[in-house]
GUMAR-623442 format. One record per residue (C-alpha): residue in one letter; z, x, y. Coordinates in steps of 0.25 Angstrom, whole numbers, padded with zeros to 4 digits, always signed. Example, Ala and Ser with C-alpha at 12.3 -4.5 7.8 and 13.67 -1.06 7.14 Angstrom:
REM residues 2
A+0031+0049-0018
S+0029+0055-0004
//
This chain:
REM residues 440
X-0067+0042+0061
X-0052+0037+0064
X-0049+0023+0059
X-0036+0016+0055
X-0037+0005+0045
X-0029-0007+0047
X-0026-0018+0039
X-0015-0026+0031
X-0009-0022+0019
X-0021-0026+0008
X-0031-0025+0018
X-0038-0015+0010
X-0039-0004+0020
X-0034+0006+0012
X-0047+0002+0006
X-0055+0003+0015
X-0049+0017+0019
X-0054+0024+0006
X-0067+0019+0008
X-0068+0025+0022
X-0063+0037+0018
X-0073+0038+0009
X-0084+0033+0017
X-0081+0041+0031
X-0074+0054+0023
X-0062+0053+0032
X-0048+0053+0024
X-0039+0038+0022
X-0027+0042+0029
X-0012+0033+0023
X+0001+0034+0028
X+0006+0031+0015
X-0003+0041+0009
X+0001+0051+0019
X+0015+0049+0018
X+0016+0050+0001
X+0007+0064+0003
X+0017+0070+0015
X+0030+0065+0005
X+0023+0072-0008
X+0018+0083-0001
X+0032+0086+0006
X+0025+0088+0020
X+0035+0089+0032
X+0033+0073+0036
X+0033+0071+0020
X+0046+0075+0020
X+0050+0068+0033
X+0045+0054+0027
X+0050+0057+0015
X+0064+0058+0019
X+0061+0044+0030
X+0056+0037+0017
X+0069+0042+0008
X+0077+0037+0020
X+0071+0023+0017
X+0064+0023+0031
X+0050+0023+0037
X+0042+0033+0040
X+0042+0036+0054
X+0027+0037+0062
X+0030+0049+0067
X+0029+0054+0053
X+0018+0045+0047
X+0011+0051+0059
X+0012+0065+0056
X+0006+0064+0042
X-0006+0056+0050
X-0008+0068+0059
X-0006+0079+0046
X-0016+0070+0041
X-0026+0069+0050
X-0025+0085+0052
X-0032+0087+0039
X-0046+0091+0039
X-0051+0079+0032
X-0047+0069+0044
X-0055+0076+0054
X-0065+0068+0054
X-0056+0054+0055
X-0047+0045+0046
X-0043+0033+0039
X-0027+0029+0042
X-0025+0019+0031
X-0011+0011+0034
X-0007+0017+0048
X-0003+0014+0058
X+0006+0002+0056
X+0010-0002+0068
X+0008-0002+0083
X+0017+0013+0087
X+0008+0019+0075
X-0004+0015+0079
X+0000+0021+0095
X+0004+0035+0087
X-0005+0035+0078
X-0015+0034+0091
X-0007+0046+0099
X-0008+0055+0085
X-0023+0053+0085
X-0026+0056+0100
X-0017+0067+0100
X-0026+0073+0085
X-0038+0070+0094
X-0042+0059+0082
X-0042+0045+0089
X-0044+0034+0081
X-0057+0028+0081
X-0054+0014+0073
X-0043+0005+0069
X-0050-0004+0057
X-0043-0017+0053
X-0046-0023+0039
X-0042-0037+0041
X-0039-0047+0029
X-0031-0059+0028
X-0016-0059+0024
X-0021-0068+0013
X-0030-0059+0007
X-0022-0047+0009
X-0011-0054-0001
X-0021-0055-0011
X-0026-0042-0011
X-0011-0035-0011
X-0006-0044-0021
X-0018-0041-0030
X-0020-0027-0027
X-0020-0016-0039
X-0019-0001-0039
X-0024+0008-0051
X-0013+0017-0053
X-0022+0030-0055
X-0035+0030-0045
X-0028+0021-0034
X-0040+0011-0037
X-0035-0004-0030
X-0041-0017-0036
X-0037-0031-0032
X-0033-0042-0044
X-0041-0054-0035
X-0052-0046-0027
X-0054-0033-0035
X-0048-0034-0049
X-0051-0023-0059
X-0057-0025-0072
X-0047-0022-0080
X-0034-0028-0073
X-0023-0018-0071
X-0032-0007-0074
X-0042+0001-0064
X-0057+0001-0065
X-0058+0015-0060
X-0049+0024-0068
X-0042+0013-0078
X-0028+0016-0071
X-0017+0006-0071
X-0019-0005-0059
X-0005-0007-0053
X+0001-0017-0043
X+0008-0010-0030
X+0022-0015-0030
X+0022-0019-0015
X+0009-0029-0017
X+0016-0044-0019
X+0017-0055-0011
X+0029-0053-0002
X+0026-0040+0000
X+0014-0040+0004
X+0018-0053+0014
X+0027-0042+0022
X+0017-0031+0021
X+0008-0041+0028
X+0018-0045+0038
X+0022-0031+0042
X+0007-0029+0045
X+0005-0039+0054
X+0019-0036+0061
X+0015-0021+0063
X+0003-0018+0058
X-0005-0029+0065
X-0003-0026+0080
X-0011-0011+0077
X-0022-0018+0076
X-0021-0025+0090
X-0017-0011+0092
X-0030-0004+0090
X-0039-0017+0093
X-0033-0015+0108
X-0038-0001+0106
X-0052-0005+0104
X-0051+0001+0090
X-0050-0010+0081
X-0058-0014+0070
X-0058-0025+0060
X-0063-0026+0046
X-0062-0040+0037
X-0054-0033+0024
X-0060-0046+0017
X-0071-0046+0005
X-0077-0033-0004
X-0073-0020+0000
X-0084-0013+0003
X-0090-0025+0012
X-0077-0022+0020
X-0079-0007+0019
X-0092-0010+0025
X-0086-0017+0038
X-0076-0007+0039
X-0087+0005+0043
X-0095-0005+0051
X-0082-0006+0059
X-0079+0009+0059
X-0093+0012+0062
X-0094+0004+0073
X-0082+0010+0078
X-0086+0024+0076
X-0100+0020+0083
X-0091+0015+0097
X-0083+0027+0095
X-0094+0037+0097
X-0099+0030+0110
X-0114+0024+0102
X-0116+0013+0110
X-0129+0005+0114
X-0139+0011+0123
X-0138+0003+0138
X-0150-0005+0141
X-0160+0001+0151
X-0161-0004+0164
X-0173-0012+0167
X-0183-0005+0177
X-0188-0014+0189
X-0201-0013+0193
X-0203-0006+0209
X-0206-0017+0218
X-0222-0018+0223
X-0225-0012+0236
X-0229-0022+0246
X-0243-0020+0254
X-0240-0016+0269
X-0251-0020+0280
X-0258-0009+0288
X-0251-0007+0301
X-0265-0005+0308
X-0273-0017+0310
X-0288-0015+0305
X-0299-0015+0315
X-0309-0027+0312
X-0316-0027+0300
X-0330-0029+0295
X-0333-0041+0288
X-0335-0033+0275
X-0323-0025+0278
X-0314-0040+0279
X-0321-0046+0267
X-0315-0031+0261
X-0303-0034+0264
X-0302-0050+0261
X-0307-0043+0247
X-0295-0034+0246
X-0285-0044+0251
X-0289-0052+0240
X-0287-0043+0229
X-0273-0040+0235
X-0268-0052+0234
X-0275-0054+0220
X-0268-0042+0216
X-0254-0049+0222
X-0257-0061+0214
X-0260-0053+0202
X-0246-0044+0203
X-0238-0057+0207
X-0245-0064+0194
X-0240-0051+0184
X-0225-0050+0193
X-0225-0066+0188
X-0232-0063+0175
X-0223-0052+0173
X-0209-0059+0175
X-0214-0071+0167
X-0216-0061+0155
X-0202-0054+0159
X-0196-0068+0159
X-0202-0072+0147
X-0198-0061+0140
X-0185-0063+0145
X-0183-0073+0139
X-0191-0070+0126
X-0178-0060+0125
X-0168-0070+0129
X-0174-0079+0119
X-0173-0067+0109
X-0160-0063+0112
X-0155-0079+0113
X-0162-0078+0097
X-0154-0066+0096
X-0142-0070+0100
X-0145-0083+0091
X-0148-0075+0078
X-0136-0067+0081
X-0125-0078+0084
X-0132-0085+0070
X-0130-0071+0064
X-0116-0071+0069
X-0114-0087+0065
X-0120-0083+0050
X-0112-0071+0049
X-0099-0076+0052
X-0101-0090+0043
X-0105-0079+0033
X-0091-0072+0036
X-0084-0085+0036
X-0090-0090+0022
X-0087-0076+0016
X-0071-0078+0023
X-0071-0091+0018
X-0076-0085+0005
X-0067-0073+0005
X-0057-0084+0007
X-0061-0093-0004
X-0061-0081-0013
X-0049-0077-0010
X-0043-0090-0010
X-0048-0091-0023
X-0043-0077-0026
X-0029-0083-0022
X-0030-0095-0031
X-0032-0087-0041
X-0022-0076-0038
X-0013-0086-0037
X-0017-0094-0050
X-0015-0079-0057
X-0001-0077-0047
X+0003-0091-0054
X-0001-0087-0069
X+0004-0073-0065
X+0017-0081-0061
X+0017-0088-0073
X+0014-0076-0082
X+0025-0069-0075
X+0035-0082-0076
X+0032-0081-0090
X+0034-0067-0093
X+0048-0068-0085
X+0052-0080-0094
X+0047-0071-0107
X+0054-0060-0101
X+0066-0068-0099
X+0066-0074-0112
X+0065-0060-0119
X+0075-0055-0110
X+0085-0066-0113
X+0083-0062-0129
X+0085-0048-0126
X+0098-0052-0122
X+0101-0061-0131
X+0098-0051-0141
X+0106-0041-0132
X+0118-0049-0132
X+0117-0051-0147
X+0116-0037-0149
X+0127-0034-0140
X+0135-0046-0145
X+0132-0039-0160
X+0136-0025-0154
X+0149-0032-0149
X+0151-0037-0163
X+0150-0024-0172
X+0156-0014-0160
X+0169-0027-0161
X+0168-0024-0177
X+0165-0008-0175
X+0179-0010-0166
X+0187-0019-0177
X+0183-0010-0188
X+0186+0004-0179
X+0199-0003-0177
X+0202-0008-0190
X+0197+0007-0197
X+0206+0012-0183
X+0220+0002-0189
X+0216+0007-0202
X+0217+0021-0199
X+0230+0019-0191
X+0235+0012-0203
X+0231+0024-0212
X+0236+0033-0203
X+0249+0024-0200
X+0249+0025-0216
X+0245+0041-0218
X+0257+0043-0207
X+0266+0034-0216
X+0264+0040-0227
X+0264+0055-0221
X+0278+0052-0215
X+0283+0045-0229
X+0277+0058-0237
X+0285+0066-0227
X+0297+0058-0227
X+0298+0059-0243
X+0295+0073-0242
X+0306+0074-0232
X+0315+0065-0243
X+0310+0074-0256
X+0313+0087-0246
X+0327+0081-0244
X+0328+0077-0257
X+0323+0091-0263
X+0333+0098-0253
X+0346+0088-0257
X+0341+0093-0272
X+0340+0106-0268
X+0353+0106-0261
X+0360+0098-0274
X+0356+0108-0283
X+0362+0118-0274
X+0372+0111-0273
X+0374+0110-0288
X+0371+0123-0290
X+0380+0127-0280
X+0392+0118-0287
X+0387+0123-0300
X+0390+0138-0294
X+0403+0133-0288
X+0406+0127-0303
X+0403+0137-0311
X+0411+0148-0301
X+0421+0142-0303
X+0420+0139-0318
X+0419+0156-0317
X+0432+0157-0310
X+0440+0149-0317
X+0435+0156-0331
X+0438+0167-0324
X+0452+0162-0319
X+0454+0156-0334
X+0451+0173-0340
X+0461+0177-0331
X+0470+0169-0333
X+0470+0173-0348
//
């Protein structure tokens, strides 16, 4: 079984694909899936859509198709395949054809879960994702018990960044740009099916393998059995006359023969009588089964009239209900608007005192780094002074030292001086005793 699952972004086929998987035992086959798996194991066209996507580009087809043939090479897939997400467009779809005739492995079913746009915003916008087991609820159709946390294993339950309203409006708009035309694609082909993506899962699970089934039933050529001719019956022989004339009777031997001619025609009425009775009977009951299959028909077109009021009322219920669910989405959107108003006016307010108390802060910094400057400066002046001073005082203590030297040395060279006058004076005291003894 080869199927490709169409659908709108929020159609829920990725869904429906894991149910099929586990139902038909064939793998659920994603582009995206595929393309993280080749990147992470570092496979040659890994590596190739690796550098694309660095590049800021898409990835190319030829590509995307490769990992679908390396894919489909794996045991696993002998036996069919779910493609979840591809193709896209209409060139893929024609690839994607000449890949599978080539692999011997044509495609038996295109499937098309169809939901209203409508719908479709309301199942993005509420949908959640539990951060461990990949378990998905819905805040208007599927809630979990507990909100933001997963029924199954107790994970966080987080909202995918691409699932808001303008968003979602272009993924839609894409889809029915590109997407859209594949399914005139294969309903040209004769291999379309289509599935109303609307109500509980399971009921649309349920619709989805009557559609396959029924395909996979024309696919392997079961088809009714022809009706069997009717059989006519031979046409009676009629009685030739003797070619002979009789010689003349005896009157026993006519009387015989009036007898026999008698009983021949009684027999012709009789057979005429059954032929009449008979075609009477075959009239009759033909149009007993017209009758029949007129009340047939009847019960059958009421069965049809029934069924599609019953489809209408459960549309115009599902629309009701989700008209209601809207209301109320957007009653909760409103007070979510409101909350969020509120909490950006809180934030605002706090974030205008945390500035207030940042300016103060920084103001009072200001204020003792202007003092920590006036009283470096001022302890700076004061050390010039002081140092201004030290010089001074060095250079006076030098200078008098330089006087007392100059004074010490005018002593030294006074006394010398003296002493050297006191010499001179007393020499010459000397000689002149000595020249007054001569003279005596």
């Amino acid at each position: 079984m080869r199927i490709v699952l169409l659908g709108a972004p929020g159609s829920g086929k990725g869904t429906q694909a894991k149910k099929l998987a586990d139902q038909y035992h064939i793998p659920q086959i994603s582009t995206g899936d595929l393309l993280r798996e080749a990147v992470e194991s570092k496979t040659p066209l890994g590596i190739q859509a690796k550098q694309v996507m660095d590049e800021g580009h898409l990835v190319s087809d030829e590509i995307v198709l490769g990992m679908i043939q390396d894919r489909l090479s794996q045991p696993d897939a002998a036996n069919g395949f779910i493609l979840d997400g591809f193709p896209r467009n209409i060139s893929q779809a024609e690839a994607l054809d000449e890949l599978l005739e080539k692999l011997n492995q044509p495609l038996d079913l295109s499937l098309l879960i169809d939901v209203d746009p409508d719908i479709i915003m309301q199942r993005l916008e509420g949908r959640r994702t539990c951060e461990s087991c990949g378990q998905m609820y819905n805040m208007y159709t599927n809630p979990p018990t507990v909100e933001g946390i997963c029924d199954k294993c107790g994970g966080k339950l987080h909202q995918r960044s691409d699932d808001n309203e303008v968003t979602i409006t272009n993924r839609l708009r894409v889809y029915q740009h590109q997407t859209a035309p594949v399914i005139q694609y294969y309903k040209a082909a004769g291999r379309l099916a289509r599935v109303e993506g609307v109500g509980d899962i399971n009921t649309i699970f349920k619709a989805v393998c009557r559609e396959i089934n029924n395909a996979l039933g024309k696919a392997s050529g079961a088809a009714p059995a022809p009706a069997a001719n009717d059989t006519s019956e031979p046409p009676e022989e009629g009685l030739e006359a003797a070619g002979e004339k009789p010689a003349a009777a005896t009157p026993a031997k006519k009387a015989a023969k009036k007898a026999a001619a008698k009983n021949k025609t009684v027999k012709k009425k009789v057979a005429s009588k059954k032929k009449a009775v008979t075609k009477k009977k075959a009239t009759a009951k033909k149009k007993t089964v017209k009758k029949k299959a007129a009340s047939k028909k009847k019960i059958v077109a009421k069965k049809k009239a029934a069924g599609k009021k019953k489809t209408v009322k459960k549309k115009a219920a599902v629309k009701k209900k989700v008209a209601a669910k809207k209301k109320t989405a957007k009653k909760k959107a409103v007070t979510r608007k409101k909350a969020a108003a509120k909490k950006k006016a809180v934030k605002k307010k706090a974030a205008s005192k945390k500035k207030a108390v940042a300016k103060k802060k920084a103001a009072g910094k200001k204020k003792t780094a202007k003092k920590k400057a006036a009283v470096k400066k001022k302890v700076a002046a004061k050390k010039k002074t002081t140092k201004k001073k030290a010089a001074k005082k060095k250079v006076a203590s030098k200078k008098k030292a330089a006087v007392k030297k100059k004074a010490a040395v005018k002593k030294k060279t006074a006394k010398k001086k003296v002493a050297v006058k006191k010499k001179v004076a007393a020499k010459k005291k000397t000689t002149k005793k000595k020249t007054a003894r001569k003279k005596r």
